[in-house]
C-alpha positions as a Markdown table, in Angstrom:
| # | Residue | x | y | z |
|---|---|---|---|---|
| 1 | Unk | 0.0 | 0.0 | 0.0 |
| 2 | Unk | 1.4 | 3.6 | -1.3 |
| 3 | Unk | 1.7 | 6.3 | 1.2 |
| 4 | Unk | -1.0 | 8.2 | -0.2 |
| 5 | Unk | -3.6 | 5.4 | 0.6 |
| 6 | Unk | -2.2 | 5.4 | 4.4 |
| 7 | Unk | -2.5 | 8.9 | 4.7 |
| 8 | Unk | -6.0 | 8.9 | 3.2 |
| 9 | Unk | -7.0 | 6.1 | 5.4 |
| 10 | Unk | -5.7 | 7.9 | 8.6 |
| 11 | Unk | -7.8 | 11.4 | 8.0 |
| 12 | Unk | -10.5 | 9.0 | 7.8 |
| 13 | Unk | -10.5 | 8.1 | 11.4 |
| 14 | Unk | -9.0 | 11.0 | 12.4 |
| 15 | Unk | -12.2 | 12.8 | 13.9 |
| 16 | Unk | -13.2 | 10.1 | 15.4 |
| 17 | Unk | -9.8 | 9.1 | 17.1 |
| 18 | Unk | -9.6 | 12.8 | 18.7 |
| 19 | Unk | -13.2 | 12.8 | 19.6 |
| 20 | Unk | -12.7 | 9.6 | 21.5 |
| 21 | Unk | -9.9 | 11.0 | 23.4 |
| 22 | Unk | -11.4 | 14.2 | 24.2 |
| 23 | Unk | -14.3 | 12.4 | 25.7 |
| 24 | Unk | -11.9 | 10.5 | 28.1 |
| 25 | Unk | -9.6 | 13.3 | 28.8 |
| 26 | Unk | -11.9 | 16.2 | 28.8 |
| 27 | Unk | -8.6 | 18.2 | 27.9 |
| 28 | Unk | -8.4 | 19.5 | 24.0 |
| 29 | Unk | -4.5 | 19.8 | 24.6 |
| 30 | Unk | -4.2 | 15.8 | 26.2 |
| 31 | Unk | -6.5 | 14.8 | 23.5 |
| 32 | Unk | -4.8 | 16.2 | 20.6 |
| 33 | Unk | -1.5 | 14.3 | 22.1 |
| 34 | Unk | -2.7 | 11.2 | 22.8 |
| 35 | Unk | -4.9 | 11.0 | 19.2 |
| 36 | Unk | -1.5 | 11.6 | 17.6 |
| 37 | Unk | 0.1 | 8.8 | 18.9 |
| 38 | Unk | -2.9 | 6.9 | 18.6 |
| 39 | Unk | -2.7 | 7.1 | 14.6 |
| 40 | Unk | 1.2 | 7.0 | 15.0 |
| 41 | Unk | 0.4 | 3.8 | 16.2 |
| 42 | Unk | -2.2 | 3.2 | 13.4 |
| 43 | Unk | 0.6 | 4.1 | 11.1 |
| 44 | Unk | 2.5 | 1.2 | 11.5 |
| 45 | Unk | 0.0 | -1.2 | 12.0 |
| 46 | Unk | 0.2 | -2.9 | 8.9 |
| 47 | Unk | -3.0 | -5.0 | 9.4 |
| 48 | Unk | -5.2 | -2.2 | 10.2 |
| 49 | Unk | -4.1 | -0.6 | 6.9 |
| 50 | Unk | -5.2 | -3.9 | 5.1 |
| 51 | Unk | -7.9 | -4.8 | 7.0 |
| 52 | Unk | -11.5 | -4.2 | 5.4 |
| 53 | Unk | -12.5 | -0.5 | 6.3 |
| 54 | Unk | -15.7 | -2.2 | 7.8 |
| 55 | Unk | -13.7 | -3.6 | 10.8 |
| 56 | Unk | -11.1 | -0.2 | 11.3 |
| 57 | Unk | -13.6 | 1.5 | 13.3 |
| 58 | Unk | -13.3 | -1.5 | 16.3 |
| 59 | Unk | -9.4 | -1.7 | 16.6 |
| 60 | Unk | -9.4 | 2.9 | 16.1 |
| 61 | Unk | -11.4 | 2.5 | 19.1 |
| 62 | Unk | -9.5 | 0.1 | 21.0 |
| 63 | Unk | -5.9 | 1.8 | 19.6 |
| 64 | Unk | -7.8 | 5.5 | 21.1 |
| 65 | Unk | -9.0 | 4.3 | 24.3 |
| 66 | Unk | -5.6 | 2.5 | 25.0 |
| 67 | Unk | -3.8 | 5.9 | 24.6 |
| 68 | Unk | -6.2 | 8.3 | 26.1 |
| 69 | Unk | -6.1 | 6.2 | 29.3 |
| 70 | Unk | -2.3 | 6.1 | 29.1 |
| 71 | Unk | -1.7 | 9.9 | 28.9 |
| 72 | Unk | -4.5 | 10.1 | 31.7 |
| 73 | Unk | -2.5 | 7.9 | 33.9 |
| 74 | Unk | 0.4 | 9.8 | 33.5 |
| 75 | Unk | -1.2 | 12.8 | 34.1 |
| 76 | Unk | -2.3 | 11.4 | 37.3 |
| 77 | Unk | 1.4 | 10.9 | 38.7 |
| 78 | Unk | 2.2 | 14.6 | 38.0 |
């Protein structure tokens, strides 16, 4: 798959990365980080990019929530 087709795929789910964040960190600036490496992640998750765009929604929901818990974590230790 060309880089074009990743990048596509990514602004995609996008949106709907952030927005996940935001609503579990209820901080624009936290979710804005943790979506970022959420679709970092994405990035190199070569299965997601093959996958059937059907089943991407499930593991961009799992890949979001795993981050957006992490960064609150470690926002709880400051």
């Amino acid at each position: 798959m060309n880089l074009d087709n990743q990048l596509s795929i990514l602004r995609e789910h996008e949106s709907d990365c952030y927005t996940i964040c935001l609503m579990i960190l209820r901080s624009e600036e936290m979710a804005a980080r943790a979506a970022k490496k959420a679709l970092l992640q994405l990035w190199t998750h070569e299965a997601f990019m093959q996958m059937d765009p059907s089943e991407r929604p499930g593991v961009l929901k799992s890949v979001s929530i795993r981050w957006a818990l992490e960064f609150r974590k470690s926002a709880g230790r400051c």
